[in-house]
N, C-alpha and C positions, 0 to 999 in steps of 0.2 A: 414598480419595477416593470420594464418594458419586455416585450417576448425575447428578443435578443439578449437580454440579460440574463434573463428567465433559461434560455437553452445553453447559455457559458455555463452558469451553475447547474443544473443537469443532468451536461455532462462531467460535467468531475466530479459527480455522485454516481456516475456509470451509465446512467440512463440512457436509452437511445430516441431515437425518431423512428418512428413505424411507417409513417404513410400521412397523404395529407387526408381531411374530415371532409364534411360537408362546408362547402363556404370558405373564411379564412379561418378553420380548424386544424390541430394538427394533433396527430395522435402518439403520444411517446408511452413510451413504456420501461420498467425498472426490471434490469435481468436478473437482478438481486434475490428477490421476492416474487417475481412474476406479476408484480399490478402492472394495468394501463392505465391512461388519463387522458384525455382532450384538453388540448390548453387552442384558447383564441388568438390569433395570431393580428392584433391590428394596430401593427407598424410603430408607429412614435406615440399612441398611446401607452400610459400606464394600466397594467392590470388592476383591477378593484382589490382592495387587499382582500373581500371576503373569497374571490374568485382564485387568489394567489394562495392563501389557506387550506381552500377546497382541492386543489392542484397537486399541493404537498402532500395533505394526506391522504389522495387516492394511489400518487405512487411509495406510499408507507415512509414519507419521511418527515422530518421535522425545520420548521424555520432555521433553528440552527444548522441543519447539515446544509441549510444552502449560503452560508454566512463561512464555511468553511471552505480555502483554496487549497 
């Protein structure tokens, strides 16, 4: 899944965008539950899925709720 795709599902788990990182970082956060998370932002790559994993459950959610529109 590429970052683009990664911020459509996201947000329609609510989550927002904070601010940009260091680098091409960017730092979103879940108003749900109050987690943050740093996702890397590098264009027409795909994320590693362990990196996409790692993403998910710092903002406390699960592969399925990004599989839901």
């Amino acid at each position: 899944m590429k970052y683009r795709e990664l911020v459509k599902r996201l947000r329609a788990q609510s989550c927002e965008f904070v601010r940009n990182g260091a680098g091409s970082h960017r730092i979103w956060w879940n108003p749900t539950n109050g987690k943050y998370t740093t996702i890397p932002d590098w264009g027409n790559k795909d994320l590693r899925p362990g990196t996409l994993r790692s993403i998910v459950a710092d903002l406390g959610l699960t592969l399925p709720d990004l599989q839901k529109k």
